[in-house]
C-alpha positions as CSV (number, residue, x, y, z in Angstrom):
1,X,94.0,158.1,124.5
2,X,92.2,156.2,127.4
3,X,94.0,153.2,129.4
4,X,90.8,151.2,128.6
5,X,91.6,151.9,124.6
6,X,95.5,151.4,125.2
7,X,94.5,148.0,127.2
8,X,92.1,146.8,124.3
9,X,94.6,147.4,121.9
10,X,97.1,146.0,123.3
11,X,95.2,142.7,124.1
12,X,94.5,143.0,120.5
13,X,97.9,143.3,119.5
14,X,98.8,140.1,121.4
15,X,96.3,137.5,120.2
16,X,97.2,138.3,116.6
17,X,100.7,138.1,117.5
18,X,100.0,134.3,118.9
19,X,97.8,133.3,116.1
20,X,100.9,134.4,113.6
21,X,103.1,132.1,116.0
22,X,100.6,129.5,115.6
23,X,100.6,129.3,111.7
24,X,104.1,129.7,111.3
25,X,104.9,126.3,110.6
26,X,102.1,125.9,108.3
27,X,102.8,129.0,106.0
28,X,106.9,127.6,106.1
29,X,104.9,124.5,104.6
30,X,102.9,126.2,102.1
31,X,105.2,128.6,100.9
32,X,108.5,125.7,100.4
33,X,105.6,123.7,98.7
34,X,104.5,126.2,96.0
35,X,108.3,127.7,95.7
36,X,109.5,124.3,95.0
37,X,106.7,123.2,92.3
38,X,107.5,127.0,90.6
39,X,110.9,126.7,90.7
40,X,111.4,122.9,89.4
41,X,108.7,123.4,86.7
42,X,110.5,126.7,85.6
43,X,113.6,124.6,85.7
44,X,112.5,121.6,83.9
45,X,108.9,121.6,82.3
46,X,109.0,118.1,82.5
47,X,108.1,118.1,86.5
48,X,104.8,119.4,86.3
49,X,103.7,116.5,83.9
50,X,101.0,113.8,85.4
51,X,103.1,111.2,85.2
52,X,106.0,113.1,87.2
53,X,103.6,114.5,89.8
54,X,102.3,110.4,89.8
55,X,105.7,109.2,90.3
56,X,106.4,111.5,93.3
57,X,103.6,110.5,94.9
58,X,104.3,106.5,94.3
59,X,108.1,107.5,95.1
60,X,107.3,109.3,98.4
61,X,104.6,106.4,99.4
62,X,107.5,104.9,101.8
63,X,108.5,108.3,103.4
64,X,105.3,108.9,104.2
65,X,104.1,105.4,105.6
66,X,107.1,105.5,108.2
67,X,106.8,109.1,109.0
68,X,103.8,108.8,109.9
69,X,104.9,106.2,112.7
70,X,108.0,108.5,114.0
71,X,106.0,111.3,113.9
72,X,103.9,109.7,117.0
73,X,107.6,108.5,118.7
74,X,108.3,112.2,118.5
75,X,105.3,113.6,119.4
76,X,105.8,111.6,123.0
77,X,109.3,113.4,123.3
78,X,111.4,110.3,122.0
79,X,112.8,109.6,118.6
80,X,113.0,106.3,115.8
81,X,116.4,106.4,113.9
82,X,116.1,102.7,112.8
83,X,113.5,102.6,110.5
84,X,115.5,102.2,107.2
85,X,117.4,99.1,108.9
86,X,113.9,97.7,110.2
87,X,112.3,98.4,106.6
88,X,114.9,96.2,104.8
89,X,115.2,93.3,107.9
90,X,111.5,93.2,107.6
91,X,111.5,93.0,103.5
92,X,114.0,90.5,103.6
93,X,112.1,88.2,106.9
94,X,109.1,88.5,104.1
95,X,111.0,87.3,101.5
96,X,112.8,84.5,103.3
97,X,109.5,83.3,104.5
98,X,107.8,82.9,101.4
99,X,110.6,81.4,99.5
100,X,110.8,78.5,102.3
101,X,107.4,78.1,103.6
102,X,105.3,77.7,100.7
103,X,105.3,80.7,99.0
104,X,101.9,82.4,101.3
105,X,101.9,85.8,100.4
106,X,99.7,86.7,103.3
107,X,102.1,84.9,105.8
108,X,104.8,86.7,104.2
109,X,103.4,89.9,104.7
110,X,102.6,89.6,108.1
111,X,106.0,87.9,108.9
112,X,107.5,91.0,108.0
113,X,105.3,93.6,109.9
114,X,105.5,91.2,112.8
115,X,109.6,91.6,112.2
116,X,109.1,95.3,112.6
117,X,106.5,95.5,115.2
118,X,109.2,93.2,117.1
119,X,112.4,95.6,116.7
120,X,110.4,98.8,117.2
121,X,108.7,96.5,120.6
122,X,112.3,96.6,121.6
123,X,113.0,99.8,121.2
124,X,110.2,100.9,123.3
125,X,111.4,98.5,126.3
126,X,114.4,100.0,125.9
127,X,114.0,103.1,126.2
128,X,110.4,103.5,128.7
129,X,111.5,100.5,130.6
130,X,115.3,100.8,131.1
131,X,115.6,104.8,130.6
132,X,118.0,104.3,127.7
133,X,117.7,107.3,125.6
134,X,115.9,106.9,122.5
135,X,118.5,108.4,120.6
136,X,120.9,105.4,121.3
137,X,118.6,102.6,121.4
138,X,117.4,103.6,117.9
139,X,121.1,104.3,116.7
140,X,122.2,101.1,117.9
141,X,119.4,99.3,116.7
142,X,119.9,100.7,112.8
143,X,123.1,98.8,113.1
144,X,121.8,96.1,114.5
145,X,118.7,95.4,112.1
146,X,121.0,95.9,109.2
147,X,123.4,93.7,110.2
148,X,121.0,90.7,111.1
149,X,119.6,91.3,107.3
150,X,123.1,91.3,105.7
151,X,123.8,88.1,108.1
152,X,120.1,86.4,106.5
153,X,120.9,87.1,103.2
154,X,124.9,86.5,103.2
155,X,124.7,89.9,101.5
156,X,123.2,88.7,98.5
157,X,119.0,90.0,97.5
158,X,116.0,87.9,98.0
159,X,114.0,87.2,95.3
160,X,110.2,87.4,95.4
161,X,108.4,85.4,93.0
162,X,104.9,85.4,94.6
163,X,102.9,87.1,91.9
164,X,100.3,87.7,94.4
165,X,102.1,89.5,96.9
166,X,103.5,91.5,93.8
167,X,100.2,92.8,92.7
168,X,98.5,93.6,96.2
169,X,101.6,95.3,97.6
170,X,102.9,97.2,94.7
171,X,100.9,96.7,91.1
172,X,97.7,96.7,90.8
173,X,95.6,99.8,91.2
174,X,93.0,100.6,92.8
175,X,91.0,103.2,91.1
176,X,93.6,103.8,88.4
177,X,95.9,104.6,92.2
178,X,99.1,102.5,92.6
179,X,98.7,100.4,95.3
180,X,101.7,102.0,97.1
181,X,99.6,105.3,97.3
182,X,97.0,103.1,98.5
183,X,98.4,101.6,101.1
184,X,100.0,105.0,102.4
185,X,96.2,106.4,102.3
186,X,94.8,103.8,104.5
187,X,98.0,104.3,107.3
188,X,97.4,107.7,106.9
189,X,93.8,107.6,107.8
190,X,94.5,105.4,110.4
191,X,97.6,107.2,111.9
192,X,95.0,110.2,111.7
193,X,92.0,109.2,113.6
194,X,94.7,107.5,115.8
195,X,96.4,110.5,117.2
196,X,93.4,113.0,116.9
197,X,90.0,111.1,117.5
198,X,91.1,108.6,120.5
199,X,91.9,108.5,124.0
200,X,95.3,106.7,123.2
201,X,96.1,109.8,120.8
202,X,95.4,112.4,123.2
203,X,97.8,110.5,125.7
204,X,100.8,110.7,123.2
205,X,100.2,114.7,123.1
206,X,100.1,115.1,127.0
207,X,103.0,112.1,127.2
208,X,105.3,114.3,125.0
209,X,103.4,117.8,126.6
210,X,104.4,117.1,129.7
211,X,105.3,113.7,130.9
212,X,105.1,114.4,134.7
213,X,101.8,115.4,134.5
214,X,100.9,112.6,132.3
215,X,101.8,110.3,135.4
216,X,100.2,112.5,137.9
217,X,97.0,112.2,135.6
218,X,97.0,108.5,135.9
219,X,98.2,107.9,132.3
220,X,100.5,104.9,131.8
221,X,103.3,107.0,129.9
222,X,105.7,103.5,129.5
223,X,102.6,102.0,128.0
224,X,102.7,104.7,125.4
225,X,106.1,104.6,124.3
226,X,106.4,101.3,124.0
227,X,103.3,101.6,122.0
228,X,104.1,104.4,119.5
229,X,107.7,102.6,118.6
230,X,105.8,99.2,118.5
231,X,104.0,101.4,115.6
232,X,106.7,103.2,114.0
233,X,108.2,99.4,113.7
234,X,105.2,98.0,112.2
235,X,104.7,100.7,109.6
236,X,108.3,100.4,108.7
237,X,107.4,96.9,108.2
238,X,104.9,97.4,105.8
239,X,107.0,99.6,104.0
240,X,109.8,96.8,103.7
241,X,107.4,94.0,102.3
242,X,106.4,97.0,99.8
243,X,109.9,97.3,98.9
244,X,110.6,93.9,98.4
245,X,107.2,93.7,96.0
246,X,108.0,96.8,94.0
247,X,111.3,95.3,92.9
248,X,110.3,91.5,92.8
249,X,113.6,91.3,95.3
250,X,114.8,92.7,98.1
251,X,118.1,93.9,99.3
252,X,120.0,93.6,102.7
253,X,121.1,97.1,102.2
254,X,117.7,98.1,100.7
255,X,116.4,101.7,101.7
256,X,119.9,103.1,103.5
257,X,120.1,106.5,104.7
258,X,115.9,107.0,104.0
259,X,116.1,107.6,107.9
260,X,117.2,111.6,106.8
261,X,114.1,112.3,104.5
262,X,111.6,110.5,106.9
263,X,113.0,112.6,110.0
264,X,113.1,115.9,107.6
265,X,109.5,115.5,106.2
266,X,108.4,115.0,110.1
267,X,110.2,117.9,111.3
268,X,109.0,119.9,108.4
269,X,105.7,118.7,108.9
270,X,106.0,120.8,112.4
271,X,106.2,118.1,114.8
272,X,108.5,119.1,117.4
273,X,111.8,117.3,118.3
274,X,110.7,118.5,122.1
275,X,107.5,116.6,122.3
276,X,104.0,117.2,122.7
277,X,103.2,118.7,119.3
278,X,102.7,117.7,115.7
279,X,99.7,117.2,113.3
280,X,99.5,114.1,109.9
281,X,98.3,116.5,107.5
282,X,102.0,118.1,108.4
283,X,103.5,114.9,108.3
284,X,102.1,114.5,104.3
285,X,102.9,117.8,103.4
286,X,106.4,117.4,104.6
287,X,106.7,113.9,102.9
288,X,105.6,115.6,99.9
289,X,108.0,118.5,99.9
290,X,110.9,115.7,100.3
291,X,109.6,114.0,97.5
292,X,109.4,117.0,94.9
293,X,113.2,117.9,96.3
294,X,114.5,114.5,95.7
295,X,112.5,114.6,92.1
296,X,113.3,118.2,91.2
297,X,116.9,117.7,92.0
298,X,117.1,114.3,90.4
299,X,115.9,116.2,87.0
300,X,117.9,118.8,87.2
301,X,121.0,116.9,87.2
302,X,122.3,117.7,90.5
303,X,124.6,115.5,92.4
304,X,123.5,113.1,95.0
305,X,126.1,114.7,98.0
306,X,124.5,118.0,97.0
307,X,121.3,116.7,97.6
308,X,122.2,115.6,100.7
309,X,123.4,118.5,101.6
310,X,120.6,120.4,100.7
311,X,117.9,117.9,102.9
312,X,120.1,118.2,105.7
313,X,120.2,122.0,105.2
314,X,115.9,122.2,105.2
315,X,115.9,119.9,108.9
316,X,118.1,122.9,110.6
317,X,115.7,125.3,109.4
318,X,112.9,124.0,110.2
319,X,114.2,122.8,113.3
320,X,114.7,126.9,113.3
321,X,111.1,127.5,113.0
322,X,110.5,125.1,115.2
323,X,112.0,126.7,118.3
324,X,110.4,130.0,117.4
């Protein structure tokens, strides 16, 4: 056998080896998604009904809308832990606003994305400004959005009673689609073109990459920090005033530990907890596995701390994959 033939082979060998590595992540994806819709539909015939498979979608809307914001924190080599606090501080500003300044619904809307752009603003300065770690600006700051919505609300819910805001944010369809799946389609298409058709997007990938040759480049990598939390906090904004629409009130304690299924559909997803990787089409696949978990689960009887369990279970593995 020559040493040309051996080389070739070789070379050969290699490249298939790193495309295998490459679509690791993806074929994870693929095969927990089809496992998962086999397995719950053989469990429960029920799940594989149109208006089940509707309801996970409307049900995962949320996840997905604030996943797609973390996923760009993470993707710069930082991480958002405060979303579910932001999501129900922002739900109840909405709220509040509306029921004391004339009852606006566009105002109220925007009061509460402005709420979350605010927090996740912070967050940013936080962390690119004064080097804290993300990781405890974020922890701190769950604590700290939840607590100024239970102080707002002395505990109690918030009713919404603008009609209006009802039907745009979370009743009328579009299309015969719930306007909670609408709304995560248009963040996702924007999140989307975002990260992969823009100058800004390509400087979250080399930020996260490598963030000393991000500066040596001439890219502003504070800038884009504080910009990718400013959108994680807006998104989980948006998915507060929804909230607060869907259920015609809102709760101080609203949307509490959603922080684990948002970070385990992004991780899923196959952005990487190390920065500088990770793709939206991911992001919704991973979103949608968490959905048909929390569904499947839900039918099948099994107990919430299981559940928990189990979600918490599916992040080290595909934290697993990830390090591969």
């Amino acid at each position: 056998m020559s040493e040309q033939y051996v080389s070739t082979t070789e070379k050969a060998s290699r490249g298939v080896r790193q495309r295998l590595a490459e679509t690791d992540q993806p074929l994870f994806l693929y095969g927990a998604f089809l496992l998962l819709i086999i397995g719950f539909t053989v469990a429960n015939p029920l799940f594989l009904t149109a208006g089940n498979l509707l309801n996970i979608l409307n049900q995962t809307a949320l996840v997905t809308i604030m996943a797609a914001g973390v996923a760009l924190v993470i993707i710069t080599g930082e991480i958002d832990l405060s979303v579910g606090s932001v999501l129900a501080l922002s739900g109840v500003s909405a709220a509040l606003f509306m029921n004391n300044f004339g009852q606006n619904w566009f105002l109220g809307a925007l009061v509460g994305i402005l709420v979350g752009a605010s927090v996740g603003f912070i967050n940013g300065i936080l962390t690119a400004r004064l080097l804290i770690p993300s990781f405890l600006v974020t922890l701190g700051m769950l604590s700290i959005a939840r607590g100024i919505a239970l102080i707002m609300t002395g505990t109690a819910p918030v009713l919404v009673t603008n009609a209006t805001f009802w039907s745009v944010f979370a009743e009328t369809p579009f299309l015969g689609i719930p306007a909670p799946i609408v709304w995560t389609i248009v963040v996702i298409i924007i999140v989307w073109v975002l990260l992969h058709f823009s100058v800004f997007g390509r400087r979250i990938f080399a930020t996260g990459g490598n963030l000393d040759a991000a500066k040596f480049s001439g890219i502003n990598t504070r800038a884009v920090k504080i910009s990718v939390f400013l959108i994680s906090g807006a998104l989980a904004g948006l998915a507060g005033v929804i909230v607060a629409a869907r259920g015609h009130a809102i709760r101080p304690d609203a949307a509490a530990g959603i922080e684990l299924d948002v970070l385990a559909a992004v991780i899923l997803g196959g952005t990487s907890l190390f920065g500088g990787k990770g793709k939206i089409y991911g992001v919704i696949l991973g979103s949608l596995i968490i959905g048909i978990l929390n569904n499947g689960l839900v039918l099948m009887g099994i107990d919430p701390s299981i559940q928990l369990t189990i979600k918490g279970a599916l992040v080290i593995i595909a934290v697993a994959f990830g390090r591969r």
